[in-house]
C-alpha positions as CSV (number, residue, x, y, z in Angstrom):
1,X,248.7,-111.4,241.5
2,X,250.2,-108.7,243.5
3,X,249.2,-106.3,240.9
4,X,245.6,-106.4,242.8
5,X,246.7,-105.1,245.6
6,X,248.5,-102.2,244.7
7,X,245.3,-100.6,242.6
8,X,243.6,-98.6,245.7
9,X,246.9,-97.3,247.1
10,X,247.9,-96.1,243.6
11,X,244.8,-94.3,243.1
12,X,245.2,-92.8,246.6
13,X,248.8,-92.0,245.9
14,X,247.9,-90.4,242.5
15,X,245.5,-88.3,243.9
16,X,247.4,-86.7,247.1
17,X,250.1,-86.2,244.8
18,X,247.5,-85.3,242.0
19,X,245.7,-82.6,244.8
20,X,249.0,-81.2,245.9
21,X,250.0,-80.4,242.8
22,X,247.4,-78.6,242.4
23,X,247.0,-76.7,245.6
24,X,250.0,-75.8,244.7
25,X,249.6,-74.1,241.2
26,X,246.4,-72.6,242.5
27,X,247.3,-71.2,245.7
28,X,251.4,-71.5,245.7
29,X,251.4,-73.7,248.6
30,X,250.3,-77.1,250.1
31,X,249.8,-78.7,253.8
32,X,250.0,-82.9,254.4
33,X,246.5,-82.6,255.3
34,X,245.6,-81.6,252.2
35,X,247.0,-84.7,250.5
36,X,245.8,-87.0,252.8
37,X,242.2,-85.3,252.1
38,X,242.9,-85.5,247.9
39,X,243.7,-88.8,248.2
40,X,240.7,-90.2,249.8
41,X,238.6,-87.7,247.3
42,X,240.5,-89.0,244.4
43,X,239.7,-92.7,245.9
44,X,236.4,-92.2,246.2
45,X,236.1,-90.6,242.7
46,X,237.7,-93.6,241.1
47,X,235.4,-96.1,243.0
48,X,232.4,-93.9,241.9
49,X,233.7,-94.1,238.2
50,X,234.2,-97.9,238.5
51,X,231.2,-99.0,240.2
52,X,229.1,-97.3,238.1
53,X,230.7,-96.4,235.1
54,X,227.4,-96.3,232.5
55,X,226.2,-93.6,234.6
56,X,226.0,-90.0,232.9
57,X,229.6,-88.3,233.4
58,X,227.5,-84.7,235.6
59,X,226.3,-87.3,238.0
60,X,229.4,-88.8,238.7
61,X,231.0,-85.4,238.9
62,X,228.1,-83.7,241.1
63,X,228.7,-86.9,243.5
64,X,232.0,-86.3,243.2
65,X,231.5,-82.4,244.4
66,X,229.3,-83.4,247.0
67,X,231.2,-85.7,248.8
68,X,234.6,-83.4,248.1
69,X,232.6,-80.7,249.7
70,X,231.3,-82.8,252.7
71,X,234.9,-84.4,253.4
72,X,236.3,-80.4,253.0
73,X,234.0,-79.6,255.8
74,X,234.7,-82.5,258.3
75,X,238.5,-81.9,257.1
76,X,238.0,-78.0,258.0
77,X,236.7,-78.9,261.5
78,X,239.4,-80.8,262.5
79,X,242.5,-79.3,260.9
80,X,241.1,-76.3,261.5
81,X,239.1,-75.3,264.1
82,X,239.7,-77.9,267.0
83,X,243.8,-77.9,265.4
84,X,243.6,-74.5,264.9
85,X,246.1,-75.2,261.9
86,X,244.5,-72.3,259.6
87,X,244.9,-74.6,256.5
88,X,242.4,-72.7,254.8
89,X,239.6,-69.8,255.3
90,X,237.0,-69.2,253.4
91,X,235.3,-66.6,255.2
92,X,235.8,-64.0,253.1
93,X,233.4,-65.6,250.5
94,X,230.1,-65.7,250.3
95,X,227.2,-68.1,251.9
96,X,230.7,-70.0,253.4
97,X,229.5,-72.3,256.3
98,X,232.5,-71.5,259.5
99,X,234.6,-70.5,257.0
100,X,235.4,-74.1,255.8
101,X,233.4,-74.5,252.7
102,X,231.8,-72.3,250.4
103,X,229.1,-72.9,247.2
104,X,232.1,-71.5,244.5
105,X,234.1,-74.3,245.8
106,X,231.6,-76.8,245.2
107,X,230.9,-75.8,242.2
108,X,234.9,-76.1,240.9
109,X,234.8,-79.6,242.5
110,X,232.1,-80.2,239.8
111,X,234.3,-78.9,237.5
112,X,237.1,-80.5,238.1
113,X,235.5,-83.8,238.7
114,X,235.4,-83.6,234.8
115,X,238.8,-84.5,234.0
116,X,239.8,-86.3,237.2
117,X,237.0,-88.5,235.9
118,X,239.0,-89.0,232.5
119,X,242.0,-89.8,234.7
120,X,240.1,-92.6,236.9
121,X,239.0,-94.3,233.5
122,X,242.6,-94.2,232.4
123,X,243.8,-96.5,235.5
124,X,240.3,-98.6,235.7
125,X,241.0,-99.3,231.9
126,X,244.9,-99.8,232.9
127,X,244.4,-102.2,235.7
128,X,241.5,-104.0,233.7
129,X,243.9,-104.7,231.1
130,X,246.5,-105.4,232.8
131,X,244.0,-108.5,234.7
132,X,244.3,-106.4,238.2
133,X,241.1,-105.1,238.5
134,X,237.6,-106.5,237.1
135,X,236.6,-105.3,234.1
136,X,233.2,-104.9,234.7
137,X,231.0,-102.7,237.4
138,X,231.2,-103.7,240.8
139,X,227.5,-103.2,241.4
């Protein structure tokens, strides 16, 4: 019974650990922000994968890169322009929008929607099996 409700906060957990990780092999560093952001992306992802899960894999993932890129530009606004944290900058690279997201970005969210997608079935098919989660869409 309690198994139900530890299902979303695992996923978020797995993905702002999952996101920092990976920040940090890409860029050698990480900032709380940034987990709290991969986290909800990572959330959303696996709701996306569960709720409709007979959908074709590129729409999940360019879902997934839209939304990623949209939360990455509220994110940026906050953290950092009205913060004034300098998370990240993007300015350097081209057709960027305030320096807070950029189309290359977008298009590695799409990319790595791809496996993170693998990883989301893994849990659904975890938590389905272990009678925490339904087993079927939530459509």
């Amino acid at each position: 019974m309690i198994l139900q409700y530890t299902e979303y906060p695992t996923v978020f957990l797995t993905g702002a650990v999952g996101y920092s990780l990976i920040e940090i092999v890409w860029r050698g560093y990480t900032h709380w922000s940034m987990a709290l952001t991969g986290g909800i992306c990572f959330l959303f992802l696996y709701i996306i994968e569960r709720g409709y899960n007979n959908e074709p894999l590129w729409k999940k993932c360019a879902a997934g890169s839209l939304f990623i890129t949209n939360l990455e530009l509220v994110v940026g606004f906050v953290v950092n322009i009205l913060l004034g944290w300098a998370v990240w900058d993007y300015s350097d690279l081209t057709f960027n929008i305030a320096g807070q997201i950029c189309p290359l970005y977008t298009v590695l969210w799409f990319v790595l929607c791809f496996p993170v997608s693998l990883v989301c079935t893994v849990l659904r098919r975890l938590y389905s099996q272990l009678g925490a989660s339904p087993a079927t869409s939530i459509r």
